[in-house]
TIKOLDO-84855 format. One record per residue: residue in three letters; x, y, z of N, C-alpha, C in turn; residue number from 1. Coordinates in steps of 0.001 Angstrom, whole numbers. Each point is the difference from the previous one (the first is absolute). Layout:
# residues N
code,n.east,n.north,n.up,ca.east,ca.north,ca.up,c.east,c.north,c.up,pos
ala,X,Y,Z,X,Y,Z,X,Y,Z,NUM
...
//
This chain:
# residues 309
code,n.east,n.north,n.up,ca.east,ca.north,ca.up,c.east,c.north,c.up,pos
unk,-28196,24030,31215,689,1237,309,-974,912,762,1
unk,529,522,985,-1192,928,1362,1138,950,387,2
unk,-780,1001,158,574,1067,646,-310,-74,1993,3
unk,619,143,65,-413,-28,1734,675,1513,1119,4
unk,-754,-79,745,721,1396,772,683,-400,1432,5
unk,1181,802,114,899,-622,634,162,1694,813,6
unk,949,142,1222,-189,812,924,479,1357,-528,7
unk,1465,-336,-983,790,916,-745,-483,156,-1540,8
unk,-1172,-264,24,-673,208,-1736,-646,-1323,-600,9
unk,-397,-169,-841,-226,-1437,-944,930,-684,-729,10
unk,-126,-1201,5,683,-962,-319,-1411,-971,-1411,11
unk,1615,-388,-941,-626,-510,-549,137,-1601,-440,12
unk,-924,-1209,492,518,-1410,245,-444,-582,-655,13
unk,1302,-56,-990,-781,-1574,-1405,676,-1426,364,14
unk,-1073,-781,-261,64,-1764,283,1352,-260,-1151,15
unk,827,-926,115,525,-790,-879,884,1115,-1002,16
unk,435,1174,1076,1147,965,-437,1240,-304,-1214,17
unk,196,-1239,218,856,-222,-1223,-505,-285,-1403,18
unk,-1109,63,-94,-820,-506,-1122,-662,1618,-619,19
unk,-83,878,860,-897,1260,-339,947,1407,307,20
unk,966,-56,618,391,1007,-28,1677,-227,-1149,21
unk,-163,761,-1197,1328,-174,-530,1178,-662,701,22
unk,799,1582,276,1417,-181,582,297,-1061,854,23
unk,-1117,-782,959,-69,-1257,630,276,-1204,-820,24
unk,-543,-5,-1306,-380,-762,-614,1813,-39,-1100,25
unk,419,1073,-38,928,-6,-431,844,-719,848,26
unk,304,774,795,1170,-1197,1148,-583,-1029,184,27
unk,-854,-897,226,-665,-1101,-104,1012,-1083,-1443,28
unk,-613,1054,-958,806,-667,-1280,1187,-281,-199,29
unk,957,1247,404,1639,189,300,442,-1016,752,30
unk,-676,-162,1110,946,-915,1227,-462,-1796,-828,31
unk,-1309,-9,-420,165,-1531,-831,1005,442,-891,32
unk,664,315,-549,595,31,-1091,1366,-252,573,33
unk,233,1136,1293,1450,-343,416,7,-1227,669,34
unk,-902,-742,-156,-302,-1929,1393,687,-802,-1417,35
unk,-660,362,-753,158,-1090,-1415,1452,77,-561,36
unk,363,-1129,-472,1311,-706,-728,-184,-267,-1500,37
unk,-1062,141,-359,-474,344,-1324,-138,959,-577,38
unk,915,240,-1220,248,1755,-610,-1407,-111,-641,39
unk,-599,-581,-969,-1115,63,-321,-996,45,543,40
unk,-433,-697,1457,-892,471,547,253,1627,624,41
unk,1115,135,200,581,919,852,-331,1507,-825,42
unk,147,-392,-1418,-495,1173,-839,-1207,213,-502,43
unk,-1106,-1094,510,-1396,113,80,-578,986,641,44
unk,634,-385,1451,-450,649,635,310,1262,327,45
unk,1290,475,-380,802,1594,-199,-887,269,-601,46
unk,-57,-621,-1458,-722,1027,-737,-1655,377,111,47
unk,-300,-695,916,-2029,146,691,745,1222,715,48
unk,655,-620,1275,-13,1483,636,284,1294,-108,49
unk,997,8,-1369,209,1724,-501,-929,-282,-1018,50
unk,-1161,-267,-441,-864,306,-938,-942,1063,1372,51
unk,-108,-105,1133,-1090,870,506,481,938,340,52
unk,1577,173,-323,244,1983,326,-469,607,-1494,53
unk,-882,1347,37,-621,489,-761,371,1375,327,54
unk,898,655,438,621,1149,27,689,8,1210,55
unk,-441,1449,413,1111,546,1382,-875,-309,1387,56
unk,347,-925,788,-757,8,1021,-488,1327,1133,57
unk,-1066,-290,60,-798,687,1231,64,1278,-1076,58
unk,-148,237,-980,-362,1442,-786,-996,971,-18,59
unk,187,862,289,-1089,1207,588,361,377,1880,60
unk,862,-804,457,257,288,1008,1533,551,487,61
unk,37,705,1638,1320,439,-39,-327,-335,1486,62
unk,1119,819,298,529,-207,1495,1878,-569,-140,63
unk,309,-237,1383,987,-676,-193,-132,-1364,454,64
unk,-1065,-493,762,-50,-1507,-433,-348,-814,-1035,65
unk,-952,880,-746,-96,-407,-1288,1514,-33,-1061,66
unk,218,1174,123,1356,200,-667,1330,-1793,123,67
unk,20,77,1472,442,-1465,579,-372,-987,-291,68
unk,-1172,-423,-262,-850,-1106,-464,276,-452,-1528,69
unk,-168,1271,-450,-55,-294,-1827,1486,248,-257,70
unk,1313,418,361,1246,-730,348,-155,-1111,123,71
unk,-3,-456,1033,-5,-1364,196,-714,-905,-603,72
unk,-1149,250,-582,-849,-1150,-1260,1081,153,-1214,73
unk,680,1272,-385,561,-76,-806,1426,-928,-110,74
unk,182,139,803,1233,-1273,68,-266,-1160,673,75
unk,-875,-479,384,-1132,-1314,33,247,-642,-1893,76
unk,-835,1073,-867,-144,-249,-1274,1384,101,-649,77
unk,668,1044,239,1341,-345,-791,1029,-1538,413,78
unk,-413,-349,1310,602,-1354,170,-589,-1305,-507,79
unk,-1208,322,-3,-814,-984,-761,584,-175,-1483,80
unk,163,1262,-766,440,-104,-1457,1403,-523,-232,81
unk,168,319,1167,2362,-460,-252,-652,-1675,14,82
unk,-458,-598,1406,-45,-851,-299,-920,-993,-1322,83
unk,-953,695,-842,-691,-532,-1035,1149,-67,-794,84
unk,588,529,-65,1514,192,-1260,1172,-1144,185,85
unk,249,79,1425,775,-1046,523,-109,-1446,-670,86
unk,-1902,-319,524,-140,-1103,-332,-180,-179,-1745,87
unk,-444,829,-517,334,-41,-1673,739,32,-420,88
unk,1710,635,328,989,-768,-574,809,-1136,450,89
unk,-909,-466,1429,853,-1539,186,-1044,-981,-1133,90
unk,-536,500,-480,-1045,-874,-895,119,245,-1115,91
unk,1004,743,-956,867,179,-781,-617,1022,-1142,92
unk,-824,984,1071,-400,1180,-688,1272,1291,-134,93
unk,-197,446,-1069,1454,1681,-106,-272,736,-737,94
unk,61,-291,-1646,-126,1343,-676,-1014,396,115,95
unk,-973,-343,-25,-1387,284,-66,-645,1226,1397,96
unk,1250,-480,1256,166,1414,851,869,1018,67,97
unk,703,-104,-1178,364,1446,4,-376,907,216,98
unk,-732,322,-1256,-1111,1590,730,-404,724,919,99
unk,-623,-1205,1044,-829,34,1111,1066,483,1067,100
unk,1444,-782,135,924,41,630,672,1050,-544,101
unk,210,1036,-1099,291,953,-384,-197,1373,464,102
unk,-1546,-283,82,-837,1130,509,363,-133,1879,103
unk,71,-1355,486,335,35,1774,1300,404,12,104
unk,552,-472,-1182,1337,672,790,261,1455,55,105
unk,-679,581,-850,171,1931,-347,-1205,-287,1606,106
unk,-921,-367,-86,-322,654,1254,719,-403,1358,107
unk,784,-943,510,884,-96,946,944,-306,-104,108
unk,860,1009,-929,1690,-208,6,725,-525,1000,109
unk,-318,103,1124,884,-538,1395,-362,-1244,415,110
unk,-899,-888,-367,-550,-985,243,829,-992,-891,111
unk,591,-1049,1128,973,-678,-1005,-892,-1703,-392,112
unk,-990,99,1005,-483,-1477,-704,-507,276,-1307,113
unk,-590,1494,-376,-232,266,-1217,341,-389,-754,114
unk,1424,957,122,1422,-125,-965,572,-1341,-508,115
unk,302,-934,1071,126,-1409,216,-1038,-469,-1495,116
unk,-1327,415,363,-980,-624,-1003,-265,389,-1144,117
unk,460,1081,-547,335,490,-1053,910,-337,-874,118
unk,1577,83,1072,475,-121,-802,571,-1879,-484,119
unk,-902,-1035,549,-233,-1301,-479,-983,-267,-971,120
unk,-1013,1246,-463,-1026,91,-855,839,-67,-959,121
unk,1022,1818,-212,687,116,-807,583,-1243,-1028,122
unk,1076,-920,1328,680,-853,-391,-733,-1530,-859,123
unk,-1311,463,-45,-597,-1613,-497,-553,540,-1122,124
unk,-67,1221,-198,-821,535,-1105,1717,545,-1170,125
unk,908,-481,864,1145,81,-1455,824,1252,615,126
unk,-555,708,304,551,1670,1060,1468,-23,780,127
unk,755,-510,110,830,8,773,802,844,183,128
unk,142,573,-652,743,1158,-81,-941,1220,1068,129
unk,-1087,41,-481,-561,1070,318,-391,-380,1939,130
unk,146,-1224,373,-228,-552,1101,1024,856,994,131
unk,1389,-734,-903,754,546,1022,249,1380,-307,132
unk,-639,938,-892,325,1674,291,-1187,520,1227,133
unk,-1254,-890,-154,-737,500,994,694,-542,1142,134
unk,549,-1097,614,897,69,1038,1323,1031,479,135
unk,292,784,-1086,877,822,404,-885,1008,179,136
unk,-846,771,-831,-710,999,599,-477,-112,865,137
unk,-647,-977,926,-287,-762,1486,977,335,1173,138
unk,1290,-426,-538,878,51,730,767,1833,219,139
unk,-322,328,-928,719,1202,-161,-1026,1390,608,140
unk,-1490,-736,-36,-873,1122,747,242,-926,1551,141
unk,-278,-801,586,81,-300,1409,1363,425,574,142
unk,1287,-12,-861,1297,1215,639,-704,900,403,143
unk,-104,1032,-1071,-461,949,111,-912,400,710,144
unk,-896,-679,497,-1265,250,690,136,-422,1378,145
unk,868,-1600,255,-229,49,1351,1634,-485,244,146
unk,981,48,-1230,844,-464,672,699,-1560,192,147
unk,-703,-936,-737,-400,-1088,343,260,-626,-1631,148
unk,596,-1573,23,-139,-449,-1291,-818,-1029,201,149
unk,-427,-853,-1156,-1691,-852,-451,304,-775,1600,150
unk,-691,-1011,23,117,-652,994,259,-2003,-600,151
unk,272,-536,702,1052,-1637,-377,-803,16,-1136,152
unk,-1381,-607,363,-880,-372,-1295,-402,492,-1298,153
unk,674,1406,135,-250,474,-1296,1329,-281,-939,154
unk,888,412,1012,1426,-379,-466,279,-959,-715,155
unk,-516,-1153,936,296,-1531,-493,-625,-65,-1239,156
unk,-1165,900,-104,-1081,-24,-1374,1045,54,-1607,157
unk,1131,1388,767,466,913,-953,837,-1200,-921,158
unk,1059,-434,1430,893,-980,-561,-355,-1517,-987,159
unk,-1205,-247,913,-926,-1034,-1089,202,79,-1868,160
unk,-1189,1602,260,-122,254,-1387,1764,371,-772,161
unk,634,249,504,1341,278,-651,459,-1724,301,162
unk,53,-582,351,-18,-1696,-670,-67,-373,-844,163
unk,-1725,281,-437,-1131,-703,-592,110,-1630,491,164
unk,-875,375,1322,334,-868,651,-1873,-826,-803,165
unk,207,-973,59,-1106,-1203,-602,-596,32,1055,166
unk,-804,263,1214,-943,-9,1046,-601,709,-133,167
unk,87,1611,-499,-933,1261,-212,-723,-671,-800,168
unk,220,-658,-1122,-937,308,-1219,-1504,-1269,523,169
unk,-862,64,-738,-1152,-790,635,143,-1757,-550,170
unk,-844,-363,993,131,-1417,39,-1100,-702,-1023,171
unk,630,-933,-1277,-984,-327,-887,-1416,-171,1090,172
unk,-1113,-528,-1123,-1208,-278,1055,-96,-1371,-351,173
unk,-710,-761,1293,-107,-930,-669,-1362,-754,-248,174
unk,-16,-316,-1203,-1393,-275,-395,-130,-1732,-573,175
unk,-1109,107,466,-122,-1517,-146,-705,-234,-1234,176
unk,1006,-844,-774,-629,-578,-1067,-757,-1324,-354,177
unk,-1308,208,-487,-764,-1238,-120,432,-391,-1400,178
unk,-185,-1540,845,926,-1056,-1410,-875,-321,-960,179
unk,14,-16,-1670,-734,61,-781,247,-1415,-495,180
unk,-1599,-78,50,-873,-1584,-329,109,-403,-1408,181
unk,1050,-788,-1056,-35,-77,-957,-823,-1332,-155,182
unk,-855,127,-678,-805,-1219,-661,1166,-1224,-1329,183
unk,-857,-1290,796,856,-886,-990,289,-140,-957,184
unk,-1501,886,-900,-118,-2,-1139,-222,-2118,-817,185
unk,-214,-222,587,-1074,-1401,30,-993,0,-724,186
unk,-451,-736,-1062,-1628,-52,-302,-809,-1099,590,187
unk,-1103,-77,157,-592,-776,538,83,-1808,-147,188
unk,-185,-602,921,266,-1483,-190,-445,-669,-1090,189
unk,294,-527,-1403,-880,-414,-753,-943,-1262,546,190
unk,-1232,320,-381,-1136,-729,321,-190,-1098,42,191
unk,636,-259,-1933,109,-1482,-349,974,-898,332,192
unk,777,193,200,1280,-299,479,156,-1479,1117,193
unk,381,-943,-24,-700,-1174,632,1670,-1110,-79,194
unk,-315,-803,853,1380,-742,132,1336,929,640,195
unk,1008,-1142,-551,1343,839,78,267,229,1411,196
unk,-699,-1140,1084,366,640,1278,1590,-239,455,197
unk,321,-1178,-166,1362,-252,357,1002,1140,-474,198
unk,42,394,-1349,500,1419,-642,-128,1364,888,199
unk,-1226,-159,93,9,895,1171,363,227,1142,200
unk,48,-1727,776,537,531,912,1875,83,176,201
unk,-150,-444,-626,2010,35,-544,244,1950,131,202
unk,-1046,178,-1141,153,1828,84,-166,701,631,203
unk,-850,-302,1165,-272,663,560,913,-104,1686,204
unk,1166,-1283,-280,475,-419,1419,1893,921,-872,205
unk,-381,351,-1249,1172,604,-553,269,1298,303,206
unk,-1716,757,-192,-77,1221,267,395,617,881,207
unk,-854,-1000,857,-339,533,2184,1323,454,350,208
unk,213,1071,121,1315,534,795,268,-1010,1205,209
unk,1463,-111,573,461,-476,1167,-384,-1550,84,210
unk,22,-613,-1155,-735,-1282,-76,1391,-1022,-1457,211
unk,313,-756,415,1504,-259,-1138,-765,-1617,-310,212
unk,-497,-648,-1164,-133,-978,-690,768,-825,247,213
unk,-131,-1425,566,647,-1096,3,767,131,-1042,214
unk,-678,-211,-1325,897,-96,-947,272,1346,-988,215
unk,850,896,1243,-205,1574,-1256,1480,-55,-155,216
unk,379,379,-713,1483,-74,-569,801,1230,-703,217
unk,-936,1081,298,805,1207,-21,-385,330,-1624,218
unk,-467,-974,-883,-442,396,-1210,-1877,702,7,219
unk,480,301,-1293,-1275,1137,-97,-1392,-923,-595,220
unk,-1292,445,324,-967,-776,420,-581,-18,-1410,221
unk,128,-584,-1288,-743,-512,-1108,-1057,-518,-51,222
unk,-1105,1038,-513,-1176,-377,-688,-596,-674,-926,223
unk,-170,-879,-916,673,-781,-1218,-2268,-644,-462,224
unk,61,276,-785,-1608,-663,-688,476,-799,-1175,225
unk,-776,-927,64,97,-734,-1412,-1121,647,-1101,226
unk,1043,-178,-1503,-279,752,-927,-1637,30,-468,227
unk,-679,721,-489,-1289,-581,-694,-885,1270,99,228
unk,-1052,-209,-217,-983,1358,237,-23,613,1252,229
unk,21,-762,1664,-22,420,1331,1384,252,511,230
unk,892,-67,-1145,1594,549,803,-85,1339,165,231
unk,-733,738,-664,-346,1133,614,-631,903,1022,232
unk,-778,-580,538,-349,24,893,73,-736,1614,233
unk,625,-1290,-303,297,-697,884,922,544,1103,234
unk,1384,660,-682,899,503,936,-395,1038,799,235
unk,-320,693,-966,-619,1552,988,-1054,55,1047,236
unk,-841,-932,-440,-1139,-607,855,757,-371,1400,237
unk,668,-982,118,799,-792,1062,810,1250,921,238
unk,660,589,-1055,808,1374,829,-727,757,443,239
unk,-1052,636,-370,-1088,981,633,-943,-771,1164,240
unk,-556,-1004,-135,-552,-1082,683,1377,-74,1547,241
unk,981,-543,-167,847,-346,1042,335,1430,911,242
unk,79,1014,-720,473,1569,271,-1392,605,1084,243
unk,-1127,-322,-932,-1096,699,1256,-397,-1290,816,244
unk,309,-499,-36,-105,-1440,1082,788,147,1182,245
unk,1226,299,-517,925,-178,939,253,1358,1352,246
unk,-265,1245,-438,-56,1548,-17,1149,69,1828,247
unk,1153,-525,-847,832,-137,1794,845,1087,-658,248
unk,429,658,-1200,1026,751,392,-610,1582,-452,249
unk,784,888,561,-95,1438,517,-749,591,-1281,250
unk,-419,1556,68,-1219,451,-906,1163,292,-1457,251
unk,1090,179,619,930,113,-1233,918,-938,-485,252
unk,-309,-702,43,414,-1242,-126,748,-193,-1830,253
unk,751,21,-242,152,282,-1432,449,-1048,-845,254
unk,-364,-1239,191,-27,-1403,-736,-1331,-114,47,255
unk,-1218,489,854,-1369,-933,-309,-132,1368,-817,256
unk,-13,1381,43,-219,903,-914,345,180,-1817,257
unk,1863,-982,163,34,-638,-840,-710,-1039,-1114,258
unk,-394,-1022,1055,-441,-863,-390,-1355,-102,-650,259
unk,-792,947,1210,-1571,117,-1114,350,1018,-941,260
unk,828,872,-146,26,888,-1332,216,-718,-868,261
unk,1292,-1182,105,345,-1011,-1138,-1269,-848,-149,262
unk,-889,-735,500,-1155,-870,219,-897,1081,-1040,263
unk,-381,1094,652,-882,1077,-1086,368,-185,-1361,264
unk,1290,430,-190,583,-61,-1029,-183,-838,-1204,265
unk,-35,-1320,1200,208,-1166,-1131,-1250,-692,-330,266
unk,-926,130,902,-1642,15,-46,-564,576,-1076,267
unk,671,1122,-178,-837,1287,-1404,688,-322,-1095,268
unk,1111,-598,-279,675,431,-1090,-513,-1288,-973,269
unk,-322,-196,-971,-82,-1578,-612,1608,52,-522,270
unk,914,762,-165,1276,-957,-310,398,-303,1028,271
unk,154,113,1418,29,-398,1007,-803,-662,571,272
unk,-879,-454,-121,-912,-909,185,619,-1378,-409,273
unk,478,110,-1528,-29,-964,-1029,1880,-533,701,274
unk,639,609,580,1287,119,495,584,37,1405,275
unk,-1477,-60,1012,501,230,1103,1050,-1053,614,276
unk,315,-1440,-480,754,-620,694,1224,349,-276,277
unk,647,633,-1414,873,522,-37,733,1187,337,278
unk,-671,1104,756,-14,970,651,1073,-106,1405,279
unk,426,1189,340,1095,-435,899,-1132,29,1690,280
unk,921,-382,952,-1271,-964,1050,-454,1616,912,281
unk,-1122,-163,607,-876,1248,711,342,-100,1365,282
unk,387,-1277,507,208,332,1489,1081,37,382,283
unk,1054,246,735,1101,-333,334,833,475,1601,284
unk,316,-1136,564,441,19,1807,960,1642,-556,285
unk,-631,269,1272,298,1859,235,1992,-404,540,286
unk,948,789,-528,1183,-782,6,625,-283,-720,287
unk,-531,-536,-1154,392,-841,-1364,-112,704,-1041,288
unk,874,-355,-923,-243,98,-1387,-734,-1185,-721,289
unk,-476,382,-810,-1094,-611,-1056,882,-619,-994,290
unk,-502,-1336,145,1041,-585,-1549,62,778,-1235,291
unk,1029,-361,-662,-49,369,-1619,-992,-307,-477,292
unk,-386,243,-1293,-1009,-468,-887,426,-194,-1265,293
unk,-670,-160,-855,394,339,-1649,-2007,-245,-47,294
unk,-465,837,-872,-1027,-572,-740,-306,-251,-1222,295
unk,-581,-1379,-108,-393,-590,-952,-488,746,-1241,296
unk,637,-261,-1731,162,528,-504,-1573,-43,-715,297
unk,-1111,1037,-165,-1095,-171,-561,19,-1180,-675,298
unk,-1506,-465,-177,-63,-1340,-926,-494,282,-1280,299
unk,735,-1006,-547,-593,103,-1700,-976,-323,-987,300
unk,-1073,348,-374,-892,-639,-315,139,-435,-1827,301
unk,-837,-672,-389,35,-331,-1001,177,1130,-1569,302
unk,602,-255,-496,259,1479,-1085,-1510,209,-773,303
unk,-1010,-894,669,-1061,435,-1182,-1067,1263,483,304
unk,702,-422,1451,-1013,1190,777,778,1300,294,305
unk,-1114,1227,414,288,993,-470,835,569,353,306
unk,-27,-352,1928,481,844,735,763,-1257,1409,307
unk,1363,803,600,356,-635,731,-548,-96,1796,308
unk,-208,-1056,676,-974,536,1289,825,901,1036,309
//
């Protein structure tokens, strides 16, 4: 920034004028805003450029070009604000401007984009009534004053809200929801666990979604151990074993969630342990019903002992 002398007085010449002198910098901001098709960017940047009016322009001075000047910044800035408003209720802002639009409208009663914007505040914030009385007092001072009734767009406004027409009110938002990761709830592969591949792979060609068994027959997939100390563990082993082996169907999957809860189940319990072949079956083709059951009636032990197992 340099001052320089020129024939009719000094002049004063700053580099990169839109960056250092305000009001430049304001229209700079305004005209991106009116280029853009984006209300959100569009209200970025409104709202940068009326953050640097900080009172009454050119203050401490007079004349009548000054007088002209700070007119004209002033409705520079009041167009800037119609349009910050504009783009906040196509973006499904309202009650929340009442106030603001309360106070513009007492200060420019004759201004109908005001009015227009008011009284659609009104109407989203529940007001309707009071919408359309400020449209008659609108209408009833511009008689009076110039003679003249609202103009199409306010009109069309009036008839809207006496509708309740479904376009005023704001448009849900839409938000994107992230899809929640449910765990299989699986315990880890048992260690010991050895053989049983053919079993497995039977179970695991049962499981696999989009995949139909030579020999599947629409019945439900039975787990079955022979009786003795390892019938307890045998089944659940095989079902938990085939389940994280196989890991083809979805995180919610609600037969393998099934299935290791029943497998847990029958792992911890020693009367289930002692019973798992009689238990009704853990896996079953997604589709189907699960056979009947009946289970086996406890066993009886000898009357000399104490207790029954």
């Amino acid at each position: 920034m340099t001052i320089v002398h020129r024939s009719s007085g000094y002049m004063l010449v700053v580099d990169q004028a839109n960056q250092a002198v305000d009001v430049l910098r304001f229209r700079d901001l305004r005209d991106r805003a009116r280029d853009t098709d984006d209300d959100t960017h569009k209200m970025a940047l409104l709202t940068e450029a009326l953050t640097l009016w900080r009172g009454e322009p050119l203050t401490g001075l007079s004349g009548q070009w000054v007088e002209s000047e700070r007119e004209r910044w002033q409705h520079e800035r009041w167009a800037a604000e119609h349009d910050l408003i504009d783009a906040q209720l196509r973006t499904g802002h309202g009650e929340e401007l009442v106030a603001q639009l309360s106070t513009r409208a007492a200060q420019h009663p004759l201004d109908e984009r005001v009015a227009g914007q008011y009284m659609l505040t009104l109407h989203r914030a529940g007001r309707s009534a009071d919408a359309l009385d400020h449209y008659q007092h609108l209408r009833k001072h511009l008689i009076e004053e110039l003679g003249t009734d609202p103009g199409s767009a306010l009109r069309n406004l009036q008839r809207q809200i006496l509708a309740a027409d479904p376009s005023l009110m704001p448009r849900p938002s839409r938000t994107t929801v992230e899809p929640v990761v449910v765990p299989r709830h699986l315990p880890a592969a048992p260690a010991s666990f050895v053989g049983r591949r053919n079993e497995l792979d039977r179970l695991d060609t049962t499981l696999r979604p989009g995949i139909e068994p030579a020999d599947a027959t629409g019945a439900a997939v039975l787990i079955s151990a022979l009786g003795g100390a390892a019938a307890g563990s045998a089944r659940p082993g095989l079902c938990c074993t085939g389940l994280i082996t196989t890991r083809t169907g979805s995180p919610t999957d609600n037969s393998s969630s099934t299935c290791a809860a029943s497998a847990l189940t029958a792992a911890r319990s020693p009367l289930r342990r002692q019973y798992a072949a009689s238990s009704p079956p853990l896996a079953s083709i997604p589709g189907t019903s699960p056979p009947t059951w009946t289970p086996k009636p406890p066993c009886t032990e000898a009357r000399s002992r104490a207790s029954a197992c």
